[in-house]
N, C-alpha and C positions, 0 to 999 in steps of 0.2 A: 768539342769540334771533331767532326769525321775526321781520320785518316787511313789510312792503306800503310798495312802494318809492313813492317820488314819483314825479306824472305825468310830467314831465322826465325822469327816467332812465330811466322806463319807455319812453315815446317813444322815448328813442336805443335801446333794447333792440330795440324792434319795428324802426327802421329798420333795422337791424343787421341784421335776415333777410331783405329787401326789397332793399336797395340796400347790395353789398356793392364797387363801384366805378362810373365815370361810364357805363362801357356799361348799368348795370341802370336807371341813369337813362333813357338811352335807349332802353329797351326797353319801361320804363314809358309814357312821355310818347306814343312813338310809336304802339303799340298804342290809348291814350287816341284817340290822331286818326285810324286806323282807325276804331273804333267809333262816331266820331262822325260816320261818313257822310262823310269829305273825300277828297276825290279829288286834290288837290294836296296833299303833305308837305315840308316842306324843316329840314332838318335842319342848324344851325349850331354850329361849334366851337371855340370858342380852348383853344390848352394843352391838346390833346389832351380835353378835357373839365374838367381840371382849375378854369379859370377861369372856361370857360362853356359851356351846355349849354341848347341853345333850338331850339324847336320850333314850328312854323308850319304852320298847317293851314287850311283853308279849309270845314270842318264845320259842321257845326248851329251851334256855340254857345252860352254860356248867360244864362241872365239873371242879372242882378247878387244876387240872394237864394243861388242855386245855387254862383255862382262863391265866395260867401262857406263856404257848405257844404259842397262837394266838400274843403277840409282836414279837416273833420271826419273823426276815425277810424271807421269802416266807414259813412261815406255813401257809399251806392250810389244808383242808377238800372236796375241789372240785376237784382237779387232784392227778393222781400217775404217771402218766406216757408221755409223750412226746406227744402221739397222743392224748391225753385227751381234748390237746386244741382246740381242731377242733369239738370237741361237746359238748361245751360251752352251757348251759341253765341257769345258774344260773349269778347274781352279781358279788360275791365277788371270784376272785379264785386267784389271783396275789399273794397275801397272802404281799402285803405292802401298804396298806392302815394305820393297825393300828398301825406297825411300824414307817409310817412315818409319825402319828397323833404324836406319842409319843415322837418323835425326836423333835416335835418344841411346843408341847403343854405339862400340865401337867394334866395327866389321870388318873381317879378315873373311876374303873370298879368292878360293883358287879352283880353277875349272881347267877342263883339258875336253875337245872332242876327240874322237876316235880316231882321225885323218891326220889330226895333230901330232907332231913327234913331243912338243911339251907345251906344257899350261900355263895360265898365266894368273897373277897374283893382283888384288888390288885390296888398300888398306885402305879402311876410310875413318874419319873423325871427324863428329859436329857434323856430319853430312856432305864431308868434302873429302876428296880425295887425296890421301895424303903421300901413300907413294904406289907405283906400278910394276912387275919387275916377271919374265919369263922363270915359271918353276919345271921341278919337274913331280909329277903328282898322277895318279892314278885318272880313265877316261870317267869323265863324273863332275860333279860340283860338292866342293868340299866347303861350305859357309859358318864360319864361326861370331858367335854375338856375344860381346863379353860388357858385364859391366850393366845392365840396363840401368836404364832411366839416370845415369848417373851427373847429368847435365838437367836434372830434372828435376834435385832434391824431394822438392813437394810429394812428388808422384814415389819417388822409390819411398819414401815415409809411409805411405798409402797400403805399403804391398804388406799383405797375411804373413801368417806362420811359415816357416819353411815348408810344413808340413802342409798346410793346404794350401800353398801354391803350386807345390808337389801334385796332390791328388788332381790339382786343374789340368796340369798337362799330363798326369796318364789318362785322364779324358779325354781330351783332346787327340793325344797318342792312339788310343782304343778306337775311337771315332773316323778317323783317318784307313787304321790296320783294317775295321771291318767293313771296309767301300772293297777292299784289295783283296782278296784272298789269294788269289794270282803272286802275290809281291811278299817278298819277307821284311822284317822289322826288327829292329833289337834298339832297347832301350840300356843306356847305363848312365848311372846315377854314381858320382864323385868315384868313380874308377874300379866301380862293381859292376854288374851286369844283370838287370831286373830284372830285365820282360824279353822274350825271345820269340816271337812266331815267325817259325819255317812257312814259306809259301804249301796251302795245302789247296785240293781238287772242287772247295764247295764251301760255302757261307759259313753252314753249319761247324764244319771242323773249325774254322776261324771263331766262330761265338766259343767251343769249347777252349779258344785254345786263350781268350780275354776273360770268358766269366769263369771257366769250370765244365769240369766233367757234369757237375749236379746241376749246372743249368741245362748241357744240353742235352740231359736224360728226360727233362719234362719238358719239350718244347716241339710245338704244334706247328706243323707246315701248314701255312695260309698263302694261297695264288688266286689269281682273278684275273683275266684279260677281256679287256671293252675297249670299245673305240675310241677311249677316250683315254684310258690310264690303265696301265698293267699294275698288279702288285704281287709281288711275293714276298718270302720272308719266314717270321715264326713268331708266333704267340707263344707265354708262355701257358701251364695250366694254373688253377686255382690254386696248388699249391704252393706254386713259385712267387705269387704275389706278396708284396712284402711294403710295408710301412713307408719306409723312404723310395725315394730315385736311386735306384742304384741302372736298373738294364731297360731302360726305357730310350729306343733309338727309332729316329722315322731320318730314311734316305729317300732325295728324288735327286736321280740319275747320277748317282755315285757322291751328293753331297748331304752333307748332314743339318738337319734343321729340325725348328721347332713349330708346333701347331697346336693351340689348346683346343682349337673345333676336333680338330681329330685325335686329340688324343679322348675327347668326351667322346667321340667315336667310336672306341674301343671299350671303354669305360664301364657303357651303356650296353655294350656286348654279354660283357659277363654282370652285368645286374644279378643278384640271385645269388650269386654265386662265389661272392669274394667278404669276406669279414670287415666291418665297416671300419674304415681308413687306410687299409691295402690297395697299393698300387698294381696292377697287373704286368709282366714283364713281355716287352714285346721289341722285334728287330726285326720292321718293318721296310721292304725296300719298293717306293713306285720309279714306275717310266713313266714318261707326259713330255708331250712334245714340247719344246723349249719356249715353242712362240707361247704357251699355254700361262704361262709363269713367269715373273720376275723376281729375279735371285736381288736386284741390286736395292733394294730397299731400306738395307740395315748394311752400317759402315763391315760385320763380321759376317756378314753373310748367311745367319743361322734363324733368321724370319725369310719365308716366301709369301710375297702373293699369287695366288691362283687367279686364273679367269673365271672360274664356276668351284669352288670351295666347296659347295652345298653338295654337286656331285660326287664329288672324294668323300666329303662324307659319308654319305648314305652306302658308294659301292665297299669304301672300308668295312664298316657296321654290318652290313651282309656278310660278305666274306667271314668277318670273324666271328657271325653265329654261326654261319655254316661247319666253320672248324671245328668249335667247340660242341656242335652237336652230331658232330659225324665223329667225336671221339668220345661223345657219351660224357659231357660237361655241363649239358645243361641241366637248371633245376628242375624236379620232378612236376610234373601238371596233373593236378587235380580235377580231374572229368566228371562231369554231373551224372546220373543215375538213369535220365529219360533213356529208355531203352531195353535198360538194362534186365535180363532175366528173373522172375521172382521166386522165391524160394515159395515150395505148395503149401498150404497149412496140412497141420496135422489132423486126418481124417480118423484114427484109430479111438480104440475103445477106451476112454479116458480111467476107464474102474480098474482096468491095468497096470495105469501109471501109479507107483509110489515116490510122495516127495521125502527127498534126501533128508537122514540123521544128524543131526552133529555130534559128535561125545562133548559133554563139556558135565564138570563136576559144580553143581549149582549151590555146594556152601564153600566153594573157595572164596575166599575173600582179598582180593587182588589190592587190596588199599591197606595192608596190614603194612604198620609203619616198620623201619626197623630201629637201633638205639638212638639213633643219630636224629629222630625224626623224620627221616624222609623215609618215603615209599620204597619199599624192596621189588623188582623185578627179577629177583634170581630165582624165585619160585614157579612164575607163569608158565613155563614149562615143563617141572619136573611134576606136576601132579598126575597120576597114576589116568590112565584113560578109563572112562565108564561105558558101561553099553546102552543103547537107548532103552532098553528096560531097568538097567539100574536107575539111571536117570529122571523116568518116569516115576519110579518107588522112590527117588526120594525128595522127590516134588511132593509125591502125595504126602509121605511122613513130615514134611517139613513145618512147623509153627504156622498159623497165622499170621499174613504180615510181613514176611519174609524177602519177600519182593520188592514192597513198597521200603522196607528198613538197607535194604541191598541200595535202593535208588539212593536215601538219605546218605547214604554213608560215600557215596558216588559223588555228591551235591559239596559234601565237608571237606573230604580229603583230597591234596593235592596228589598227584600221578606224573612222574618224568618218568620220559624213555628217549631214548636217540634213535629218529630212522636215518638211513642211507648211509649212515655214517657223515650224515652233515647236520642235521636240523635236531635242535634238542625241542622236545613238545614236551611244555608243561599245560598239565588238564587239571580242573575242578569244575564247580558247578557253576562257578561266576565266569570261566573265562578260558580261552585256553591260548596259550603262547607260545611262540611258535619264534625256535633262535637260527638265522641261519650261521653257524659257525662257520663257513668258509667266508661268508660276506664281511663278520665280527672280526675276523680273523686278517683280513684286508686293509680293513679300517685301521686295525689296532696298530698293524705294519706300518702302514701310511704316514699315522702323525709319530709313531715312534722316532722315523727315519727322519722326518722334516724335523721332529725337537733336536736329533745331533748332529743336522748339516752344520752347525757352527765350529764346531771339532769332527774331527778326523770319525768315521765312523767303525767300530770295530769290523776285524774281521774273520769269516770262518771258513777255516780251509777244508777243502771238501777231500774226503776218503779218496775217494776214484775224481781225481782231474776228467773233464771234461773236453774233445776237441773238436772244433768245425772248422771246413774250409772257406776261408773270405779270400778278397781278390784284393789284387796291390793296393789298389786306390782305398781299402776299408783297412789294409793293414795302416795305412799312414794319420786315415782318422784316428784310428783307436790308439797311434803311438802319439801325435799330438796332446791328447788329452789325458793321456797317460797318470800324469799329476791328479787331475782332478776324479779319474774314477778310482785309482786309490783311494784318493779320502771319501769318496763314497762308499767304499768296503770293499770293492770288486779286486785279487786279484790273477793275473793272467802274464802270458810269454805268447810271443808269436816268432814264428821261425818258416823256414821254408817247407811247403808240403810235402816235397820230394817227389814230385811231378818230375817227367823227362825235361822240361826245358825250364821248370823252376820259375811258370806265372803265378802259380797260385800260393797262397798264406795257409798256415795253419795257426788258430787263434787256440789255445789252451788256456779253460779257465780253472783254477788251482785254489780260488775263494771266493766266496762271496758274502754280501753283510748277512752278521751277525744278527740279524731279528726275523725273527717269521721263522717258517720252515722252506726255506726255497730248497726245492727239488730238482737236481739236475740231474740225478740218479739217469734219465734215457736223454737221447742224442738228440732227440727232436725238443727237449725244454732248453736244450745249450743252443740248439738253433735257433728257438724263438728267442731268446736272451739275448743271443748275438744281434738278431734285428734287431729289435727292440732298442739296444744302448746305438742301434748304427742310425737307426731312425731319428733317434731323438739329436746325435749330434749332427744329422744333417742335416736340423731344419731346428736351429734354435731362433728366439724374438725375445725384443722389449730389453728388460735386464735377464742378459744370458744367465748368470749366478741361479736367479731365484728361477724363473722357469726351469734349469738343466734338475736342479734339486727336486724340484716339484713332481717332474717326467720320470727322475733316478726314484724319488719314491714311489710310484706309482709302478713304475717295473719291478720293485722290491715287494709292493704288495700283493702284482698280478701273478708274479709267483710263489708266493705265500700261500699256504695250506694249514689249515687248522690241525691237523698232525700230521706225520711224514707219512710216505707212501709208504702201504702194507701194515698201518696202524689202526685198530680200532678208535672209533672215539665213545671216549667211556662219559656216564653224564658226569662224573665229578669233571673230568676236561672240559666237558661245555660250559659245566656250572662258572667254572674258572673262567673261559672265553665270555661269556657274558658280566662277570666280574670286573675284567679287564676294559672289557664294550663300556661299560657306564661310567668311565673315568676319560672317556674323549672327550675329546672338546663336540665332535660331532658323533653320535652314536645313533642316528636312526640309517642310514644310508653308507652302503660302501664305499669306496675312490669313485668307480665307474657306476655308481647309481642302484646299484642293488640293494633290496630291504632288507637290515641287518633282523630285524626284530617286527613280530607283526602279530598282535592283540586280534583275536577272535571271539564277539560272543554267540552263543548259544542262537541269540536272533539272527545273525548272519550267517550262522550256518542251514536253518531252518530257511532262510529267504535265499537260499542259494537256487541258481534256476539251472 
């Protein structure tokens, strides 16, 4: 049988679409102090948000009538009328934000305006008001949330790691700071002080002052203005592209959302040009008129619909070839020939031209085995040079047969050599095989790693530690998981990078597993490293355990090297790496697809076109 629930459970219903953990609290509260005109924000946190969540601004403020009001369910100050929603510029106008903070939290709010000689206090619980009282308190809104969902059990059960509920709201936090660069911000987390951005003159110092110096040395100013939709902003370059979401931000008109048309929009920009599963980093900001778009579609506000989507996308996609090609990023183009100038033949006196000598000594016998049975190459070079007339005399002195006995003996004898220092080539006459040791070498890494995921895996500490700079939100993943990339081999310290205002992380990594040869010897394989384990714990599925293992091997193999940097590879090492190859469970193919091993005969080389 229908009924029409009580206001109480209706209440937690509507909070339930509003605030579905502490970051959407802070995204409520902080937005709130945007709009309220404050140019200072600070942002405080115990327990990840869990115990508290408070907000401090230095805004308008309100009178003590409003401050009573503002719980009310849909008081606004932003609409009166029905068509109001359609010229949306500001945050907050829903008017159930703070209603339905107070539904699952317990809120201490003290405000003061300017005109005011003191402010006034109101406590609420369960949604009601429980006491009201004149303070005196700074001009601003001072909103404390303490305790979430705690009328809610179910729901506070629900909520993540400290840690990554943490990284939800310096998201959130980031996302907010870089609509503002005009407004300062400070973040503290249980009575430290994280994240600090001073108001600076332009976007750009704002992105440095969230992601890093190293983001905003590679980042590509993109603008466009049409009658329909301005953009500006910054892409980043190819080489700032990286695995996971870490710096991928689209604003329209100071709010943050999400769009997968346009983010294929950009995507398809740098086609060509990005290594397959790299995301490209971009902080994207359009204008559109407000009738254009409707924000209110999603209870959080982070879906738009557009009136014409198809437009946005196509003037994004422009825009950012244009960037990318006016900074010399696009791929190279291959242009056909019609046209093209031809070289003259050669019209001269052909009885002039003599064709080129070689030296070569024609009773060396390059298949001489040595005790061991195998072929010696240490001689192919030290044989003495002959001249083309020695060569000639000793073609003529040479046996009958000589030639044909040279071929036989080519046809019997096995022949190893290593080129590039990766690929060992064994040749006879039946066959020739062909090892790739860095592919074997992958492989070998791969199932070595996945047979001691069951135990802890050893680890090797590296000579020279290793450092890169990651950002709060990548320091807290990697301290999350902390446990679990130890027992995977890896270890590492992260500390502050000693940046002026102490946003950014320094990750030092001090080991790594014990098999293969990972090389972190230069700065750039600690950077890919660092992505690499931030990718994988940003986007785990299915059984976390076995995929995270699977991905941790697979980054163990991808830096794996069949011997260390500035090492030859000798054939007895190969011989060994192929050794090791046929003891996999899989031995024709690397992790990522590469042929470890690949059989040639004589007819395929002959029918090669």
């Amino acid at each position: 049988m229908l009924k029409v629930l009580p206001q109480n459970i209706a209440s937690l219903i509507a909070a339930g679409e509003v605030i579905q953990r502490p970051a959407s609290v802070v995204k409520e509260l902080m937005e709130n102090s945007v709009d309220a005109g404050a140019k200072n924000v600070t942002l405080a946190l115990e327990d990840s948000g869990r115990t508290l969540i408070q907000v401090i601004d230095n805004g308008c403020g309100m009178s003590p009538e409003e401050a009573e009001l503002c719980f009310e369910r849909h008081a606004t100050s932003k609409i009166s009328e029905a068509e109001d929603l359609f010229y949306i510029s500001s945050y907050g106008f829903r008017g159930e934000a703070l209603p339905s903070i107070a539904s699952c939290c317990e809120v201490t709010l003290r405000t003061r305006r300017k005109e005011d000689e003191l402010g006034y206090q109101v406590q609420i619980s369960a949604n009601k008001i429980s006491s009201t009282s004149q303070v005196s308190t700074p001009v601003g809104t001072n909103i404390a949330a303490r305790n979430i969902f705690w009328n809610i059990p179910a729901r506070r059960k629900f909520l993540k790691s400290d840690a990554t509920e943490y990284k939800q709201i310096i998201s959130e936090f980031n996302r907010i700071a870089l609509t503002r660069p005009d407004m300062s911000f400070k973040l503290i987390h249980n009575g430290q002080q994280v994240l600090e951005y001073p108001a600076v003159a332009n976007v750009k110092l704002r992105i440095a002052q969230a992601g890093g110096k190293d983001i905003a040395k590679d980042l590509l100013p993109i603008e466009v203005d049409t009658t329909i939709v301005k953009i500006s902003g910054f892409i980043g370059t190819p080489g700032l592209a990286r695995k996971s979401q870490q710096n991928q931000y689209f604003f329209v008109n100071g709010r943050y959302f999400k769009s997968p048309l346009l983010f294929k929009a950009l995507a398809n920009a740098y086609k060509g040009l990005l290594p397959e599963g790299h995301i490209p980093s971009y902080f994207v900001y359009f204008s559109i008129n407000p009738e254009q778009m409707d924000i209110n579609i999603h209870p959080t506000k982070t879906e738009i619909k557009f009136e014409d989507e198809s437009i946005l996308f196509e003037v994004l996609h422009s825009a950012a070839k244009q960037t990318l090609g006016m900074n010399s990023m696009m791929p190279s183009i291959d242009f056909d020939t019609e046209g093209a100038i031809d070289i003259p033949a050669f019209k001269g006196d052909f009885s002039t031209v003599h064709q080129p000598r070689i030296n070569y000594n024609p009773l060396f016998n390059p298949f001489e085995k040595d005790g061991k049975g195998h072929v010696s190459f240490s001689s192919l070079d030290k044989g003495p040079g002959l001249s083309a007339a020695a060569c000639d005399s000793l073609l003529e002195d040479a046996p009958a047969g000589t030639e044909s006995n040279f071929v036989t003996s080519c046809e019997n004898a096995s022949l190893r050599k290593v080129m590039g220092n990766r690929y060992l080539v064994d040749m006879n006459g039946e066959r020739i095989k062909i090892l790739d040791c860095l592919a074997a070498a992958q492989r070998i890494v791969y199932e070595k790693y996945l047979s001691r995921c069951n135990s802890s895996i050893t680890c090797q500490e590296l000579l020279f530690p290793q450092t890169v700079a990651i950002s709060a939100a990548s320091a807290a993943v990697l301290e999350e998981n902390r446990e679990l990339l130890e027992r995977s081999g890896y270890e590492f310290s992260i500390s502050r990078a000693g940046t002026s205002h102490g946003n950014e992380r320094s990750l030092c990594f001090s080991g790594v597993p014990a098999i293969g040869n990972i090389d972190l010897s230069q700065a750039d394989s600690a950077r890919a490293l660092a992505d690499e384990i931030l990718g994988i714990l940003g986007t785990p599925g299915g059984n976390v355990a076995k995929v995270l293992y699977d991905r941790m091997a697979r980054v163990a193999a991808r830096m794996a090297a069949a011997v260390p940097a500035g090492v030859s590879l000798s054939v007895e090492k190969a011989l060994s790496i192929e050794s090791e190859l046929l003891k996999c469970k899989c031995c024709s193919n690397s992790p990522f697809g590469g042929v470890c091993m690949k059989i040639v005969s004589p007819d395929d080389i002959i029918n090669v076109k």
